[in-house]
N, C-alpha and C positions, 0 to 999 in steps of 0.2 A: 451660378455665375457670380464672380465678383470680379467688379474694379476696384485696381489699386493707388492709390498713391503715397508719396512719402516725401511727408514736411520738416524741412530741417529748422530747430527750436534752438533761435538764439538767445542769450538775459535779454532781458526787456528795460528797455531804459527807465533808469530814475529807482531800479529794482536788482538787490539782491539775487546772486544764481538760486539760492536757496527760497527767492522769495517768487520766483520765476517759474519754477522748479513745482513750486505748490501749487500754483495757479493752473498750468496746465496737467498736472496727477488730477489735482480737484475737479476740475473740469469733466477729466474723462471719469472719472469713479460718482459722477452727482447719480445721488440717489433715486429721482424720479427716474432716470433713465436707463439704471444698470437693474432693475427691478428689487429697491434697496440692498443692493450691493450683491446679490445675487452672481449678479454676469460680472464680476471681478476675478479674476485670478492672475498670477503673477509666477514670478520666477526668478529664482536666485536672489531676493527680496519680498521683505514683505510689505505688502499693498499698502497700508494700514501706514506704513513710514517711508514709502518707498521715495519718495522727494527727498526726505532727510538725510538715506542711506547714499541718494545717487549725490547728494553736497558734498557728503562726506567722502567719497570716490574721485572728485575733482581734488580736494585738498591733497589726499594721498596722493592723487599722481602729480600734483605739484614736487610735493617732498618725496618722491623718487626721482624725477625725472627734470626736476627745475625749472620745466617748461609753464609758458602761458603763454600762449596764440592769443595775438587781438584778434578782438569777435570770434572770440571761442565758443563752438557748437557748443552746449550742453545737453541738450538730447534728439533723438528722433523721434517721429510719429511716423505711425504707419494709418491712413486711412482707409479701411477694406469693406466694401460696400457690397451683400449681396443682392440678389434678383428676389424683387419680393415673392412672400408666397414661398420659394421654393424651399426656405431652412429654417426651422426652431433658434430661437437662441441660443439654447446648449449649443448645438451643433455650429451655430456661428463662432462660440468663444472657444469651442474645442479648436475646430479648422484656425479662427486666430493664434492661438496660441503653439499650435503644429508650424504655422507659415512664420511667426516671431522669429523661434526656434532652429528652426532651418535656416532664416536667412541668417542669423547673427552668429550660427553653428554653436550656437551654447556658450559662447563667450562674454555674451552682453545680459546685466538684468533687464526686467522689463514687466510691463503691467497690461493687460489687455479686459478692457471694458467694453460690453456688446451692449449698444443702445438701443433700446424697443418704442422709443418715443416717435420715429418718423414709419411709413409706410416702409420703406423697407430697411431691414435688419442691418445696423453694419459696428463696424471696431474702430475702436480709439485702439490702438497698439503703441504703446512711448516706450524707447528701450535708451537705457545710459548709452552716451555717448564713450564713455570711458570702460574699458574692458573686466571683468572680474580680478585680474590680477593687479589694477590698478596701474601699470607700466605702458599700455597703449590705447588709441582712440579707433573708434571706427573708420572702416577706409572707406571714403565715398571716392567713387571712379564716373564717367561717362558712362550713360544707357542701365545707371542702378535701378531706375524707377523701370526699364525693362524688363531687368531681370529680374526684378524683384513680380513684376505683373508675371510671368513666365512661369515662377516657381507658386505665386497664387493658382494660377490656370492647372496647374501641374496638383496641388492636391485637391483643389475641385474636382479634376480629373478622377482621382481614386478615391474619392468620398462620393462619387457617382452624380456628383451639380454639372450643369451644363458651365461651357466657356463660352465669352464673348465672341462672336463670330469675326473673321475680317471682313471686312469688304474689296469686292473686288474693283479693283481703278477701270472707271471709264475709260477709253479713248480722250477725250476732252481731259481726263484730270490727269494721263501719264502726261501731256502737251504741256500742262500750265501746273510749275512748280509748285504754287500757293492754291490749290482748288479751295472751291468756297462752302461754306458749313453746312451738310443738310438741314432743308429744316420744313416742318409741318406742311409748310405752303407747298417748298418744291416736292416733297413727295405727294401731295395731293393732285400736283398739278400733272406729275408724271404719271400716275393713275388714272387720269381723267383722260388726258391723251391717250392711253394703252384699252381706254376702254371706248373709246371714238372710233377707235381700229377695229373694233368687233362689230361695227353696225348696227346700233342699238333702234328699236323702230320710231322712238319719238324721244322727247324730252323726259318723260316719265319711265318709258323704260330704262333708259339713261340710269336714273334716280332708283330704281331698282336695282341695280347693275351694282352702282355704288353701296348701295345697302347689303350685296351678298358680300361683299368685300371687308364686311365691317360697319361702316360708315355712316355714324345717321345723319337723317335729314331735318331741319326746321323748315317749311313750309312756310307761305308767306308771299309778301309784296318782294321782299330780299331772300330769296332762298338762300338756306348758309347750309357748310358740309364741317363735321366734325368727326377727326379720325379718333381710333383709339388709343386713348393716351395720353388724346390733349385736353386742354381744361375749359379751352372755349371754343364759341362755334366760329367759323371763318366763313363771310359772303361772298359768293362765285364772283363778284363783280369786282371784290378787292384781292383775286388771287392775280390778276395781271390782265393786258391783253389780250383778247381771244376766249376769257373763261367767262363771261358774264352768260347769263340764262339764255339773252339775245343772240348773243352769238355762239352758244352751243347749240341751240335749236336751229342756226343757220345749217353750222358743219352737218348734223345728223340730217336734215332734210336735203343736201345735198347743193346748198346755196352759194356755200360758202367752202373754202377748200382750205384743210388742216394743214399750216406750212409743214415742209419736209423736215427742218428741224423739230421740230414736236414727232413727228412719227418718226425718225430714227434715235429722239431719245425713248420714246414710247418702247419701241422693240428691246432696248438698249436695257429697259426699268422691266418690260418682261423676263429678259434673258435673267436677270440679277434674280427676282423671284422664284425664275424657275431652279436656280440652282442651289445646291446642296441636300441634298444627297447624303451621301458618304459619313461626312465627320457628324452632321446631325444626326443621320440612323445608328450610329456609332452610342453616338451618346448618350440617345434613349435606350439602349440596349445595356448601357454601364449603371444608367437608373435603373431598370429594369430586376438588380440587383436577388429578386427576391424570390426568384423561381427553381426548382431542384436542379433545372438543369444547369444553371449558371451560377451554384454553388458547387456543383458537382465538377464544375470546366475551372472555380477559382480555387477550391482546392491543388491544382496540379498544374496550374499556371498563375504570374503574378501579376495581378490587375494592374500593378504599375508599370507593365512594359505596356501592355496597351495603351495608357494612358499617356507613356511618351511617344507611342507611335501616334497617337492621333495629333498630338501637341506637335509634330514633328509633321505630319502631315499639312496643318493650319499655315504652318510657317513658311512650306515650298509650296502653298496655293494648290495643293491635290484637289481637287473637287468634286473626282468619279474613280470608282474601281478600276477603270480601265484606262484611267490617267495613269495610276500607279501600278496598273500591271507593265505599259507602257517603260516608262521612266526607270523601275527596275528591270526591264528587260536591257532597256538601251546603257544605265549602271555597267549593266554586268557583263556586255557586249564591250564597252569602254576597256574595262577595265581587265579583260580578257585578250583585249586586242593590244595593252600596255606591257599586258604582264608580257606576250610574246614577243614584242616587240623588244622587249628588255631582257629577254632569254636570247634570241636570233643574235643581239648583238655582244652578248656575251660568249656565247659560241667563235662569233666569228672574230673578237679579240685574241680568245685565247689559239684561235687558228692560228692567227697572223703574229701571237707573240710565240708559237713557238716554232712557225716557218721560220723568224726571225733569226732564231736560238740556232736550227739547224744549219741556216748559213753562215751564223757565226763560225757555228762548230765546226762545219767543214772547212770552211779556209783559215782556223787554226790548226787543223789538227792534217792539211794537207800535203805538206809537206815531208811528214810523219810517214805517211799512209804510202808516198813516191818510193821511201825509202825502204819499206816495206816490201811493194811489189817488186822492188829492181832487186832487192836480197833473196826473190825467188820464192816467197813467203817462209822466212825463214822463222823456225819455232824460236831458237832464241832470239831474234830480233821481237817477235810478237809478245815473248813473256815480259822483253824490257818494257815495253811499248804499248801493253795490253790496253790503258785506257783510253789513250789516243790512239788507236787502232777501231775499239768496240766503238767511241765516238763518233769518229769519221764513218763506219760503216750505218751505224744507226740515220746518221744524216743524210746518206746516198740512198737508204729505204728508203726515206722518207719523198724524197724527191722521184723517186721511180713511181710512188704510186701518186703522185701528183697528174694531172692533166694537163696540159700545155705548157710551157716557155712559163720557165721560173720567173718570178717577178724581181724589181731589182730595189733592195733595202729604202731607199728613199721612195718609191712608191707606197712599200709595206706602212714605211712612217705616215704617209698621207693619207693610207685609207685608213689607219689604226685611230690617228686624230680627228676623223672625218667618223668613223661608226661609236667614237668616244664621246664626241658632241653629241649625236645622236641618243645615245644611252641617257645619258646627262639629262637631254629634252624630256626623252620619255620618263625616268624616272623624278622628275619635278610633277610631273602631272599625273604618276602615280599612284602618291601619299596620296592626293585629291579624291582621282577615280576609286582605290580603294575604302577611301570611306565612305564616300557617295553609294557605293555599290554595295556593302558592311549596313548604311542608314536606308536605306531604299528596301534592299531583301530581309533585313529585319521586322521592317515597317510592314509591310505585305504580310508577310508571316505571321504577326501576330494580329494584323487585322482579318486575316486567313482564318486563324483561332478563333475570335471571338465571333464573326460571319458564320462559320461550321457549325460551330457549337448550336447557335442559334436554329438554324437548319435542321441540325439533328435534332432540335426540343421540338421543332415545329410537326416535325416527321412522326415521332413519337407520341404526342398529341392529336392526331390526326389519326394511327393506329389504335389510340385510347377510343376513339372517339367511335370509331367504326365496329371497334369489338361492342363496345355499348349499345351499338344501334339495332347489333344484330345479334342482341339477346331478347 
């Protein structure tokens, strides 16, 4: 797992770009931290001058381009933090300098320093703002800092680390634009309620209750609850109303009654726990990486379609196999019901543009045709006449095998401009349906793959196991 961010580095006042420039390279390359310079490496420059080199990349593109932007960026930072415990630092400055690389597509130098100083592992990434070729700047757009988490998330994914989970919005937080930040206390306190809902038989069991949860206890005159994670203990009596010793020993003995808002955040903080599923089993199974049979499955399929389907997953809030069997069913029902729709009324344009055509044909070529029969069907009048003849006659077939009372040309136009608008509608919401339908049953598919695969190791293992038992 890692979070990302990305800091735009302006000069610093009272200081040189060059003198700006050193301060933060220095910074990210200090020695205590990169494991004396170990966790350095670089790209399209070298570390060692790479301040120097990106000064001297300003200049040039001054003298190509004559430009100078006040408050001109001179570089970015990328800050990429992962979950402690779960990566070496090699593997953090490898994935740094994979995620550099892709975001800037090889256009930009850049330096990536993996620091081991805090509990958990993360990168300094500084890339010139100024491109290799010295001629252009980096483009910052709206939602970069997303996309750029997006494409993090994306090779965690295929280096087999977990991704940041979303969270799923309350009821209470789709209502109010600004929801407010969790934090230790309110999840303590939603767990303290979720667990008042189980009936615990006194105060103490309570306290046990809490403790299978994670949770220890300090005992005492102030009993206090400390989750995991946090650095201090917090006293029941300061988590709010309603939490004090005295009055949980009320709720549990029955004295005292749990408001209804606490018990339907309670359910509310259940349902959140109980969920996922899916993109988690997923995940462990991408870690998982090191088994025959899931070398055997990466051989012949590529871990990165997996790894966008689940990332593509996260994104449209999938949370069960049967959400996403669901969702591609109804895809491909959509988009099947488009495509017809936009077939029928092609059909019946070209009905009505070439009923059209026939009634033109026939009342020009009518009078031809008069002259025709009143000559007795004369052979030389037919050789003069042959094609307004074949004309007229092709447009009387066509109208014999019609059914009812020929329509009359300004009808034709209304319903031609009526099943056009039509087409029109459905083919706007086409392009949509079909890639909705194209991202949905690819997603399936390869969550399919990696699900099977699994299933077959398990099968096979379980064969292994039996043949063993009954030697």
């Amino acid at each position: 797992m890692a979070a990302t961010r990305l800091i735009v580095m302006h000069q610093n006042k009272g200081k040189t770009i060059a003198q700006s420039l050193k301060d933060r390279v220095d910074y990210a390359k200090n020695d205590e931290k990169t494991d004396h310079g170990e966790l350095v490496t670089s790209y399209a420059c070298n570390a060692e001058i790479a301040d120097k080199e990106f000064a001297e990349s300003k200049r040039e593109y001054f003298r190509l381009t004559g430009r100078k932007p006040k408050g001109d960026i001179i570089a970015y930072q990328i800050r990429q933090s992962f979950k402690p415990g779960e990566i070496t630092p090699e593997e953090a400055n490898r994935i740094g300098y994979e995620t550099a690389l892709r975001f800037t597509k090889g256009n930009h130098a850049f330096v990536v320093a993996t620091h081991i100083d805090r509990a958990h592992v993360h990168n300094h990434i500084i890339f010139n703002s100024t491109n290799l070729a010295c001629d252009r700047k980096f483009r910052d757009y709206w939602f970069i800092a997303l996309a750029l988490q997006k494409l993090s998330d994306l090779i965690c994914l295929e280096n087999g680390l977990s991704v940041i989970q979303p969270r799923k919005p309350s009821e209470r937080a789709k209502r109010d634009p600004f929801p407010k930040r969790e934090t230790f206390r309110s999840v303590i306190c939603a767990d303290i309620d979720a667990l008042l809902l189980q009936k615990p038989k006194d105060f103490e069991d309570f306290l046990k209750l809490l403790m299978e949860q994670g949770y220890e206890i300090k005992q005492g005159k102030n009993p206090a609850v400390r989750r995991k994670g946090q650095k201090r203990f917090i006293r029941f009596k300061s988590l709010g109303e309603g939490y004090a010793p005295d009055d949980l020993d009320k709720i549990i003995a029955g004295e005292k009654e749990q408001s209804q808002e606490r018990k339907e955040n309670a359910k509310h903080s259940k349902h959140q726990k109980r969920d996922f599923d899916l993109l988690i089993d997923i995940q462990e199974k991408l870690k998982q990486g090191k088994s025959g049979g899931y070398e055997r499955w990466a051989k012949v399929y590529n871990i990165k379609q997996v790894s966008q389907a689940l990332l593509f997953l996260q994104e449209h809030d999938v949370r069960d196999y049967a959400t996403l069997v669901e969702r591609a069913s109804s895809a491909s029902a959509t988009f099947s019901s488009l495509s017809a729709t936009i077939k029928d009324a092609e059909k019946r344009l070209e009905e009505i543009a070439g009923l059209k055509t026939h009634i033109f044909n026939y009342s020009k070529t009518r009078e031809v045709y008069e002259k025709y029969r009143k000559s007795g069907y004369s052979k030389k009048f037919y050789e003069e006449h042959r094609e307004e003849i074949t004309i007229h006659k092709a447009a009387k077939k066509a109208f014999s095998e019609r059914q009812g009372k020929l329509p009359k040309i300004k009808d034709l136009n209304a319903e031609y401009a009526e099943v056009l608008e039509a087409k029109k509608k459905a083919y706007s919401e086409y392009r949509q349906a079909k890639k909705d339908m194209q991202d949905y049953v690819t997603a399936k598919h390869n969550i399919d793959m990696i699900l099977g695969e699994s299933q077959r190791e398990e099968q096979e293992q379980k064969k292994q196991k039996s043949k063993e038992s009954s030697r």
